[in-house]
C-alpha positions as CSV (number, residue, x, y, z in Angstrom):
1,X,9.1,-25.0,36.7
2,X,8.2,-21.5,35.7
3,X,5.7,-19.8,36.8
4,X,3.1,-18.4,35.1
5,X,0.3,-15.5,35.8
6,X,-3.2,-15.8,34.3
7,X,-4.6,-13.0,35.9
8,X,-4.3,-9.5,35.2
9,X,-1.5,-7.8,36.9
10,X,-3.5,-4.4,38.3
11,X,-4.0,-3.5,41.9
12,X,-7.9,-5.2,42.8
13,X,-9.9,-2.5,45.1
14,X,-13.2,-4.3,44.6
15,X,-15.1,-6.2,47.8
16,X,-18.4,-6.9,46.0
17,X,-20.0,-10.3,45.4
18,X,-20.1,-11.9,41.7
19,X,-22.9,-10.4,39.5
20,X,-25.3,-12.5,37.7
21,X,-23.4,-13.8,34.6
22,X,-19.8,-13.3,36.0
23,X,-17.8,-16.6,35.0
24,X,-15.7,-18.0,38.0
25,X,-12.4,-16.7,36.4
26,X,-14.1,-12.9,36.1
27,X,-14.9,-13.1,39.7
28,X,-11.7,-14.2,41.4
29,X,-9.9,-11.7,39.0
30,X,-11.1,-8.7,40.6
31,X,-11.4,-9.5,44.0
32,X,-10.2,-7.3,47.2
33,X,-10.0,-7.5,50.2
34,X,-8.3,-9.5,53.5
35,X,-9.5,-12.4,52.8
36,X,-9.2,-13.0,49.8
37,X,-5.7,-11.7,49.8
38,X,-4.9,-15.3,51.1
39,X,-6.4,-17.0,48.1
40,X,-3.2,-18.4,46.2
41,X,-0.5,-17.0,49.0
């Protein structure tokens, strides 16, 4: 199977909650942090 990236390869500094009209896919694609660096490992 190969594998394939949807989201955007940069490096993701940002902590912060969603904001009010963030979709799900905006949100998880800028998150930072320890624990979300396990999301997907």
């Amino acid at each position: 199977m190969i594998g394939v990236n949807i989201f955007s390869a940069v490096e993701r500094t940002d902590p912060s909650l969603a904001e009010h009209g963030d979709s799900h896919f905006q949100f998880i694609d800028c998150l930072a942090g320890p624990f979300w660096g396990q999301v997907g490992t």
